[in-house]
C-alpha positions in Angstrom: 1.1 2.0 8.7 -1.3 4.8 7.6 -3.6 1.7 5.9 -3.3 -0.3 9.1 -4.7 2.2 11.1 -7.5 3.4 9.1 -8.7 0.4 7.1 -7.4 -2.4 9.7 -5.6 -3.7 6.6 -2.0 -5.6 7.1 -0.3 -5.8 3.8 3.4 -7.9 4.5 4.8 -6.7 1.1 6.4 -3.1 1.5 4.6 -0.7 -0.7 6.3 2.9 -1.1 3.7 5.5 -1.2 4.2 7.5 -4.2 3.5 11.4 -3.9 0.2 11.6 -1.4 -2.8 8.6 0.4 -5.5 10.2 2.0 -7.5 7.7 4.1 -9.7 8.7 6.5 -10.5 7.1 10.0 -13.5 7.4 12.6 -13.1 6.7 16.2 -16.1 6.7 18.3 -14.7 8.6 22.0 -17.2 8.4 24.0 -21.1 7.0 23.1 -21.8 10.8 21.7 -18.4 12.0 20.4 -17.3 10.9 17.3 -14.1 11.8 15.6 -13.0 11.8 11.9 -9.4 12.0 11.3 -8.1 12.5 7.6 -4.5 11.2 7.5 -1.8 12.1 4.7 0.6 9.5 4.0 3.6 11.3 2.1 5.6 9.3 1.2 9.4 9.6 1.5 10.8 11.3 -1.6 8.5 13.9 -1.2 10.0 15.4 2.2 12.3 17.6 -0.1 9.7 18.8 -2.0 8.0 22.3 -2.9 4.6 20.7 -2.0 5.3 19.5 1.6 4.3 22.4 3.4 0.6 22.6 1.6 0.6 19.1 2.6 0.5 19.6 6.2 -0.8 23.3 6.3 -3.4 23.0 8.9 -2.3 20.3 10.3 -3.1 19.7 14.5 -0.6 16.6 14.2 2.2 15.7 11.9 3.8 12.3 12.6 7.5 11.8 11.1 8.2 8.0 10.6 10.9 6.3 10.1 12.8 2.8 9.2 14.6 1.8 12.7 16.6 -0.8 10.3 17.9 2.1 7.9 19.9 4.6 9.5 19.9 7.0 5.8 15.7 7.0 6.1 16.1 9.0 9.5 18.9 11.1 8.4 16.5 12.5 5.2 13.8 13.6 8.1 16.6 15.6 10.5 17.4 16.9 7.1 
């Protein structure tokens, strides 16, 4: 999802994201107002980990995705 948004890029094999991606995305909002969003993609065995709060330290957003076909990949984020 994270490579979709940012690069526009559809890949239909699944790829687990191992440890950290960083892309980054600009969005124009108005003619003079341009944004640049850096996005983290953590990838799923790292919810549990020591590192996940200097992941998102400073974060304005944090998105929390799951698999609406696998019931066990929302129960590890209510964890």
């Amino acid at each position: 999802m994270s490579q979709r948004f940012s690069n526009d890029k559809f890949t239909p094999a699944y790829d687990q994201t191992l440890g950290i991606d960083y892309y980054l995305k600009r969005i124009n909002l108005t003619r003079t107002y341009n944004v640049t969003l850096a996005i983290n993609d953590i990838g799923g065995q790292t919810l549990g980990g020591a590192m996940l709060d200097k992941y998102i330290y400073g974060a304005d957003i944090v998105l929390l995705v799951y698999d609406i076909t696998n019931l066990q990949s929302f129960e590890i984020l209510v964890v």
